[in-house]
KOLGUKOL-886645 format. One record per residue (C-alpha): x, y, z; residue in one letter. Coordinates in pm, whole numbers, padded with zeros to 5 digits, always signed. Example, Ala and Ser with C-alpha at 12.3 -4.5 7.8 and 13.67 -1.06 7.14 Angstrom:
<pts>
+01230-00450+00780A
+01367-00106+00714S
</pts>
This chain:
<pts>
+01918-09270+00113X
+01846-08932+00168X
+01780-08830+00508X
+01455-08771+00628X
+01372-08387+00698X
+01318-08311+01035X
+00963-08136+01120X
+00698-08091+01387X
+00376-08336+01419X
+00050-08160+01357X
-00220-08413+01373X
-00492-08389+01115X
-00850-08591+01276X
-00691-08948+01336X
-00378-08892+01097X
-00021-08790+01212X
+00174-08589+00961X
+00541-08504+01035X
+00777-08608+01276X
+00845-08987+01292X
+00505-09028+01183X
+00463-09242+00836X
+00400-09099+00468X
+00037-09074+00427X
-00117-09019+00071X
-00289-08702+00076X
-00478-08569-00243X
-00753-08289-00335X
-01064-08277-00468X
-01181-08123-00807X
-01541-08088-00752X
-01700-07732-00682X
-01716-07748-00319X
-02028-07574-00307X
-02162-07891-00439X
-02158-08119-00117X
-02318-08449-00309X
-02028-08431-00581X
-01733-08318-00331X
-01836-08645-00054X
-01861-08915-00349X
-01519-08753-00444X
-01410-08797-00117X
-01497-09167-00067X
-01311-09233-00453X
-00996-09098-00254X
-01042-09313+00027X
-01093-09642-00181X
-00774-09550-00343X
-00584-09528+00011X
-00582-09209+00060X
-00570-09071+00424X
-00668-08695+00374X
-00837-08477+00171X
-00779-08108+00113X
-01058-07916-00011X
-01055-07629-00190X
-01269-07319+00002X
-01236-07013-00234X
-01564-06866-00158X
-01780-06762+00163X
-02062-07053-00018X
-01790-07293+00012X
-01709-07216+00333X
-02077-07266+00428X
-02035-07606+00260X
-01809-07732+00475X
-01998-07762+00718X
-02194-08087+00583X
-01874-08173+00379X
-01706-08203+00719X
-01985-08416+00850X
-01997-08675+00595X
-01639-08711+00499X
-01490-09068+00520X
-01154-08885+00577X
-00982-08610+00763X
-01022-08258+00575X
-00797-07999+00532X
-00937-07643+00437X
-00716-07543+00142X
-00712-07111+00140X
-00494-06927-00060X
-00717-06537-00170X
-00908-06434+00137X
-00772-06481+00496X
-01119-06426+00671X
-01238-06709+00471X
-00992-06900+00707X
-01227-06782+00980X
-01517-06901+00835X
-01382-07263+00776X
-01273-07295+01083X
-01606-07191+01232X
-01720-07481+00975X
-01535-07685+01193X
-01655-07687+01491X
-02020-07684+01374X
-01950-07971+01173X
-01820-08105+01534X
-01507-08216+01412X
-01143-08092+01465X
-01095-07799+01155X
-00737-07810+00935X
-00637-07549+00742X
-00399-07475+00473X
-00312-07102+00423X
-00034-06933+00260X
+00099-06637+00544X
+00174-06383+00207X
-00178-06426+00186X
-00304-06331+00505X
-00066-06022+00465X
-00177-05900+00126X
-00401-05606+00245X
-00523-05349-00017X
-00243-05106+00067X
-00039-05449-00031X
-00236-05523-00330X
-00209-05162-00464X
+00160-05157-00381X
+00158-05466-00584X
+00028-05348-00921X
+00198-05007-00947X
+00493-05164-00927X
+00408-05383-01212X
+00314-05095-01408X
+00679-04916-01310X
+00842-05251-01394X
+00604-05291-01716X
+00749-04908-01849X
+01117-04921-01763X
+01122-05254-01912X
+00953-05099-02208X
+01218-04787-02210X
+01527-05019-02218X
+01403-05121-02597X
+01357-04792-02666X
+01700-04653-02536X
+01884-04959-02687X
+01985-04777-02999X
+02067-04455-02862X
+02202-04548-02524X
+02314-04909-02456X
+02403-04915-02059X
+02050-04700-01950X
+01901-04919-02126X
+02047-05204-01928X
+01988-04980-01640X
+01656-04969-01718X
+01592-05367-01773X
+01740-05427-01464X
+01517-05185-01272X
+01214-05355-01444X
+01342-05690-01348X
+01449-05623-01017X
+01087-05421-00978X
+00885-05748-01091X
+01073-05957-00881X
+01013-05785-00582X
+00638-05781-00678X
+00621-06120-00726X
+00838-06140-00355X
+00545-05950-00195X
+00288-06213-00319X
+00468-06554-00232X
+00769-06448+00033X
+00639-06545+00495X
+00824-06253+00561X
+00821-05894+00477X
+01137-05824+00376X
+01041-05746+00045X
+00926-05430+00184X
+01245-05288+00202X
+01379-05347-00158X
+01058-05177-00293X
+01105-04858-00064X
+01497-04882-00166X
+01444-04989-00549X
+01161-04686-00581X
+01346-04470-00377X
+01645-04463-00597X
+01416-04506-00926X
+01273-04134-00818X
+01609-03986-00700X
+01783-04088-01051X
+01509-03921-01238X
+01500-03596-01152X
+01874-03625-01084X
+01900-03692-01475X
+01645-03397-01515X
+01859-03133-01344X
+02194-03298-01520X
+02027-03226-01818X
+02017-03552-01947X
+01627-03637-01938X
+01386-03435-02022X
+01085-03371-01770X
+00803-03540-01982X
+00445-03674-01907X
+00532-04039-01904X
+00828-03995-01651X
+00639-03760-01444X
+00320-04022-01425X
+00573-04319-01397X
+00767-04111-01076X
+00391-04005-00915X
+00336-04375-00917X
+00611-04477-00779X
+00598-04248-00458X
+00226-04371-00385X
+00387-04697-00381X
+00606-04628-00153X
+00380-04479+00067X
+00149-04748+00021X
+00451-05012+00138X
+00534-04773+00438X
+00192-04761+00543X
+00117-05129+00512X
+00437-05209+00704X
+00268-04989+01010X
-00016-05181+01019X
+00118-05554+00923X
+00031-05652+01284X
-00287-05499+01336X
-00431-05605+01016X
-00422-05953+01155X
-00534-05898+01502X
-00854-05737+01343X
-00963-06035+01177X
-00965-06208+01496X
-01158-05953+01684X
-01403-05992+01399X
-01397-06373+01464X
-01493-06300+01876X
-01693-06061+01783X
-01917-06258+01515X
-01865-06562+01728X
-02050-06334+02050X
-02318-06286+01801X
-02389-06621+01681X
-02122-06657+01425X
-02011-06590+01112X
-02168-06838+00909X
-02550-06770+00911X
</pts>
C-alpha cells in the first residue's frame, strides 16, 4: 500500500483534515451561491450522502454577502472556495465571523499575486508567443532552424504565461525578463546583421515585449506590498464597520 503523505492538520468547524486524521468526503455545491434557499437544500443533499464538508463557490462580492446566512444554516462545515479576486477572500472571511462561525477558505496564492501589472504582463506575452508562433510557419519554407527558433520562443513564451497564472512562487518572473530580454536583443541584432528587416510587425512585437518586461520588473517590486494592502484595507473597513454592508 502506498504510503500515506505526510501533512499538517488544519481543522475545518468540527472536522480534522490532514495529519493522522481520517479521509473525510468533501464535495461542492453547484447552485448559484447568491441563492441561499437552493445552496442550504444542496448542502443538506451532501450531508445525507455522508459528506463532512462543503466548499462553496464565492466568485462574486453578492456571494460573499451570501455567506453570511449560508454559513448560518449549513448542516456542515464550509469552506470558501476563491480562485479570481483575492479581496473577495476578505470579504468571506468577514462572512465568517458574522455568521459566528469559524471561516475556511480555499485560495490559490498565483491568485492573490496576479495584480494588473501581472495580468498585463500576462497577455502581451500571449500576443508575443501568439506572433512568433505564427512566424515559424511562415519562415518554414525559406528558413527551417528560425523557424524552429521561433516555435520554441512561442512555446517557451506561453509556457511561462501559463507559469505566472498557476506557479506559488514567482520564479516565473525571471524566465519572462530572460526569454524577452533575449527575444529583443536577437532582433535588432538580426537587424544590424542584415538579416531582418526593421518592419512594423517586429517593431510593434519588440515595443510589446519591453512593456512586459517592465511590467514583470515592476510587479516583482511590489509583490509584497500588494498583499499587505489588502489587509490594511481589511483593518481599515473592519474600523469602519466592515466590508460587507
Amino acid at each position: 500500500m502506498r504510503a500515506r503523505r505526510k501533512s499538517v492538520p488544519v481543522r475545518v468547524g468540527d472536522v480534522v483534515i490532514g495529519g493522522a486524521a481520517e479521509i473525510v468526503v468533501q464535495s461542492m455545491t453547484k447552485a448559484d451561491t447568491r441563492d441561499v434557499k437552493a445552496t442550504l437544500n444542496e448542502i443538506s443533499r451532501l450531508k445525507d450522502a455522508n459528506c463532512r464538508i462543503v466548499r462553496v463557490a464565492v466568485p462574486t462580492r453578492e456571494a460573499a454577502q451570501a455567506m453570511i446566512e449560508i454559513k448560518k444554516g449549513s448542516p456542515l462545515p464550509i469552506i470558501a472556495d476563491i480562485h479570481y479576486d483575492a479581496p473577495l477572500a476578505l470579504l468571506a472571511l468577514e462572512a465568517g465571523t458574522r455568521a459566528g462561525v469559524p471561516a475556511a477558505l480555499r485560495l490559490r496564492r498565483a491568485f492573490i499575486d496576479s495584480s494588473r501589472s501581472v495580468r498585463m504582463a500576462r497577455f502581451g506575452m500571449s500576443i508575443s508567443a501568439t506572433i512568433h508562433l505564427a512566424l515559424a510557419s511562415s519562415h518554414w519554407t525559406e528558413d527551417h532552424v528560425r523557424a524552429v527558433l521561433f516555435a520554441l520562443d512561442g512555446i517557451a513564451l506561453t509556457t511561462v504565461a501559463i507559469s505566472s497564472l498557476l506557479l506559488r512562487t514567482s520564479a516565473w518572473r525571471a524566465a519572462a525578463v530572460a526569454l524577452l530580454s533575449a527575444d529583443v536583443v536577437a532582433y535588432f541584432g538580426y537587424v544590424v546583421a542584415g538579416v531582418e528587416q526593421l518592419d512594423a510587425v517586429g517593431i510593434a512585437t519588440k515595443l510589446v515585449e519591453l512593456v512586459v518586461i517592465g511590467l514583470v520588473l515592476v510587479g516583482s517590486t511590489h509583490h509584497v506590498g500588494s498583499c499587505g494592502s489588502w489587509l490594511r484595507e481589511l483593518v481599515s473597513h473592519k474600523a469602519n464597520g466592515g466590508l460587507l454592508r
